[in-house]
C-alpha positions in Angstrom: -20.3 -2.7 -22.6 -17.6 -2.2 -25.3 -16.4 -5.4 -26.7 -12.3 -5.6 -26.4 -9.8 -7.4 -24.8 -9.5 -6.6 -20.2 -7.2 -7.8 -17.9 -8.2 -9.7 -15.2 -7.9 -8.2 -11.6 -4.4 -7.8 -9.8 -3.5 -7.6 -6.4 0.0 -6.7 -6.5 0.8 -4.5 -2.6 0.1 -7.2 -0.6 1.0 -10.7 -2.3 2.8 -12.5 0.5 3.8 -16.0 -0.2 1.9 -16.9 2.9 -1.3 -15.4 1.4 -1.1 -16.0 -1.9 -4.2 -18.8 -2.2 -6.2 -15.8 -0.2 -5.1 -13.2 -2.5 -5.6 -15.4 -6.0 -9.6 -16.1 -4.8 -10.1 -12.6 -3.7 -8.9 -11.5 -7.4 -11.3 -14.1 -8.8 -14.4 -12.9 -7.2 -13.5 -9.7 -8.0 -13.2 -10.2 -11.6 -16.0 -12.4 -11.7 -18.0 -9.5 -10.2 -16.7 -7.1 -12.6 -17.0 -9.3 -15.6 -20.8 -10.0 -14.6 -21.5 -6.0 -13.8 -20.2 -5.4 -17.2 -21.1 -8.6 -19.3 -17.2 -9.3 -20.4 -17.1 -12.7 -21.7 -14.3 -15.3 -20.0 -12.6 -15.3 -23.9 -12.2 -11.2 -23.4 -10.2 -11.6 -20.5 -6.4 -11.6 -21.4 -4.0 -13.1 -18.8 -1.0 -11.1 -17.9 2.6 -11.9 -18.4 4.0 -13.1 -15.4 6.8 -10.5 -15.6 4.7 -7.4 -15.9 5.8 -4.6 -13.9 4.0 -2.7 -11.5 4.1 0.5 -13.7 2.7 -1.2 -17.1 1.0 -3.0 -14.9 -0.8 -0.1 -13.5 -1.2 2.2 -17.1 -2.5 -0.7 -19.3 -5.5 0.5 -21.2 -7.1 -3.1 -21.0 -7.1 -3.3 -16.9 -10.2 -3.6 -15.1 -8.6 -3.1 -11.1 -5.6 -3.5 -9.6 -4.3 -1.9 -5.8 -1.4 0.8 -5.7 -0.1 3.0 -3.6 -0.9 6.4 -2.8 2.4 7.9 -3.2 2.7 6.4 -6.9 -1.4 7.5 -7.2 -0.4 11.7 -6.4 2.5 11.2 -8.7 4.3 9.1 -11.7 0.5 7.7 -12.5 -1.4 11.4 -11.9 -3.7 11.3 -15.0 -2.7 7.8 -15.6 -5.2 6.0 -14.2 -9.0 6.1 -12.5 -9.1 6.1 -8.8 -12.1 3.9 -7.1 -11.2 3.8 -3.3 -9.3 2.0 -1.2 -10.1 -1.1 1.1 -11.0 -0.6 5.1 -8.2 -3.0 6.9 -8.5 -4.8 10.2 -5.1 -3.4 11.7 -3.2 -1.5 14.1 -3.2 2.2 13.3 -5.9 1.6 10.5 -9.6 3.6 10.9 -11.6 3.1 7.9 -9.7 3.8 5.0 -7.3 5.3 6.0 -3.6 3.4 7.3 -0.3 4.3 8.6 2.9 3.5 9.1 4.9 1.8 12.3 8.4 2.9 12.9 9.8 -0.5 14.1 13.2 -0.9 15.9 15.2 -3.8 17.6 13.1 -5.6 20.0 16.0 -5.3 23.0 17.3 -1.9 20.9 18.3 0.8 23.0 15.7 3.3 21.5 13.0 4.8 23.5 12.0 7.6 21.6 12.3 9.5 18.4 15.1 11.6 19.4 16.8 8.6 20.1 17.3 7.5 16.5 19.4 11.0 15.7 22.6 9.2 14.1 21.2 5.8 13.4 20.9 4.0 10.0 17.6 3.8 8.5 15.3 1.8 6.0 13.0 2.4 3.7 11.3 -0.4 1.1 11.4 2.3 -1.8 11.1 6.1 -2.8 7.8 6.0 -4.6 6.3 4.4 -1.1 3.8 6.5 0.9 3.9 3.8 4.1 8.0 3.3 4.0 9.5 6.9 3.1 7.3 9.6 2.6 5.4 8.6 5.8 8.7 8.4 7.4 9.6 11.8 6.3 6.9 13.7 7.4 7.4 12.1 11.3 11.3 12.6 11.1 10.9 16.4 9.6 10.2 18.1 12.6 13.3 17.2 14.8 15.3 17.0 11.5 16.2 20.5 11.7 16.6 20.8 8.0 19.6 18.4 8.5 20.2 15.4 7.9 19.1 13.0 10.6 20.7 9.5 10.5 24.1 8.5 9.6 23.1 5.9 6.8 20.0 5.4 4.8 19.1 2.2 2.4 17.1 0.7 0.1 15.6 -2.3 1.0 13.3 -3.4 -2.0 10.6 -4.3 0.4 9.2 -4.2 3.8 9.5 -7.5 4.2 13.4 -6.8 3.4 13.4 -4.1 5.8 11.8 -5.6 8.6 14.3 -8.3 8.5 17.4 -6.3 8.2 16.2 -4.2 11.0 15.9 -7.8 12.7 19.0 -8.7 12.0 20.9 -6.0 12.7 22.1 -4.4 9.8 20.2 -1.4 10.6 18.3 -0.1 13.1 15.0 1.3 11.8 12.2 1.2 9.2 8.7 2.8 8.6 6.5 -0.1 7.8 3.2 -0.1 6.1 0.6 -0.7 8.9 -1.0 -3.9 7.0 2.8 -5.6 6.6 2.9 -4.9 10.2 -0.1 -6.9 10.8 0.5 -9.4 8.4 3.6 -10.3 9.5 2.6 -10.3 13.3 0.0 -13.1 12.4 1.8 -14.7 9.2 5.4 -14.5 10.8 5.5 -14.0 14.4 9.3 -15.2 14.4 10.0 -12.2 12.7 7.5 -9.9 13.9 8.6 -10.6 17.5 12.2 -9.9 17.0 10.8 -5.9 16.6 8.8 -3.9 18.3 6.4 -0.3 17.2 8.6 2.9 18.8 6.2 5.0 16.9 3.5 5.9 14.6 3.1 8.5 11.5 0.4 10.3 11.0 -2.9 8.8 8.9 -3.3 8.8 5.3 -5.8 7.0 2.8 -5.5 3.0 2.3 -3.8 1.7 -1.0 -5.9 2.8 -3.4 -7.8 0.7 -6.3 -7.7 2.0 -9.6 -9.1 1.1 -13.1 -8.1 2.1 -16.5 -8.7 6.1 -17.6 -9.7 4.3 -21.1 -13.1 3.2 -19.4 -15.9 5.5 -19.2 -17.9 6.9 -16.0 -20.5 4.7 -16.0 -18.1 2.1 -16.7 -16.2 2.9 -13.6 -19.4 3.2 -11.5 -20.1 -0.5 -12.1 -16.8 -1.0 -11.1 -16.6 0.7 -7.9 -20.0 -0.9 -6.9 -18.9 -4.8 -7.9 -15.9 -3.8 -5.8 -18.0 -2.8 -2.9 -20.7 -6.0 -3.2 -17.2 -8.4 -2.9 -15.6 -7.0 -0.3 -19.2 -6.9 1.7 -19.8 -10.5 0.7 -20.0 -13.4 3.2 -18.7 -15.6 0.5 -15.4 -14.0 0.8 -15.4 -13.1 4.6 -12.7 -16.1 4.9 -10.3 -14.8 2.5 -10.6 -11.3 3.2 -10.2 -12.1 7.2 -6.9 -13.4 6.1 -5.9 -10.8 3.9 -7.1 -8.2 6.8 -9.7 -6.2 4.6 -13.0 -5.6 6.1 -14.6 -3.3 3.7 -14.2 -0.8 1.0 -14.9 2.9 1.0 -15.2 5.1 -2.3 -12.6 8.0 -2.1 -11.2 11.1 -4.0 -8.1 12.3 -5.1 -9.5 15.5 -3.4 -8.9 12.5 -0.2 -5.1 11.4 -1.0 -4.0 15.3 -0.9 -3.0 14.7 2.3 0.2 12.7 0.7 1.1 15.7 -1.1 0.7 18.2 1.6 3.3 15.5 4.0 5.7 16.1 1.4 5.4 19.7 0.9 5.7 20.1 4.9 9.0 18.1 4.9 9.9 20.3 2.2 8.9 23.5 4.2 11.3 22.4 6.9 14.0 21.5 4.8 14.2 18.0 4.8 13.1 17.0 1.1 14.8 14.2 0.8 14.9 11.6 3.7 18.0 11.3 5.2 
């Protein structure tokens, strides 16, 4: 191995408060197994600043693995960074690696059907998200009539944030990330039971796990395989049981082009932006 200076594994998509010890272990047996595969001694491990964001987070030469998203994987980090896989969840809508969003409304809301949310005001946790808006696209494209579809759409920051404003009332739908969705219904059933699933979009690959384009291929080989022994390994059945992962599956970009082609069909119908 190359001596130099790594960062140590990062978990970044799913770090609920309520997981967090889960999340912190499962990050240290993963860069223990990496650090092992690759002989990196503990004083070439540099800790990260506690304000990194995702982005540098993501394109740092030094990092050994964190999770992203798929929509951020097809786009702003194309070229950026190595893709690994992605890992198998225990959830609702998931098969293998691949996830999907639930369209969540009011639990007592009127709204039956997608038709129904023609004029409504929307959600969405971010642009760059696959699960919260281009997921939500793609379902909403085909009765969109190249027009736009609710009366009001926001920002939320999170789906977390969305989930609760949709709770709450201060609008009445959001796509969320099929994982959230299954977090929250065993880490916070208050909130999870003021909502309930009208709908589901279509599949697409898990969050994927990248490494830094600065390693080489055998390099990232050793990678993807200490990735595969941890989340396989009875010594971390508790934590990933928690955190809902239940295995890991090697992919290709060749696999996310499935993002791309939702956004070129929303695009087709003239409904680029969602709206």
């Amino acid at each position: 191995m190359t001596h130099g200076k790594f960062r140590p594994v990062r978990l970044p998509m799913y770090d609920w408060p309520e997981v967090a010890d889960e999340t912190r272990d499962l990050e240290a047996a993963l860069t223990d197994e990496i650090c092992s595969a690759l002989a990196i001694a503990p004083s070439d491990l540099e800790p990260w600043d506690p304000e990194v964001g995702l982005y540098d987070l993501w394109t740092d030469p030094a990092l050994l693995l964190a999770q992203t998203c798929g929509y951020p994987l097809t786009h702003k980090l194309a070229g950026k960074v190595h893709l690994l896989g992605a890992p198998n969840y225990l959830a609702t809508g998931c098969t293998g690696a691949k996830y999907c969003s639930q369209i969540v409304v009011a639990k007592n809301g009127p709204f039956q059907s997608l038709a129904d949310l023609k004029g409504t005001r929307a959600v969405f946790n971010g642009p760059d998200s696959q699960s919260g808006m281009n997921a939500f696209r793609d379902t909403i494209a085909p009765t969109s009539d190249g027009c736009p579809f609710f009366a009001s759409i926001a920002e939320s920051g999170g789906h977390l944030a969305s989930m609760d404003a949709v709770a709450n009332g201060r609008t009445d739908v959001a796509a969320i990330d099929a994982v959230c969705w299954a977090l929250a219904e065993q880490e916070k059933p208050g909130l999870a039971n003021q909502l309930r699933v009208l709908a589901q979009t279509a599949q697409a690959p898990s969050l994927p796990f990248v490494t830094s384009t600065h390693l080489g291929t055998e390099t990232h080989a050793e990678i993807c395989a200490a990735v595969s022994r941890v989340l396989s390994n009875p010594q971390t059945e508790k934590s990933r049981k928690r955190l809902r992962i239940c295995g890991f599956s090697k992919l290709s970009l060749a696999d996310y082009q499935i993002i791309l082609d939702m956004e070129a069909d929303a695009r087709a119908r003239n409904y680029s932006v969602l709206a």
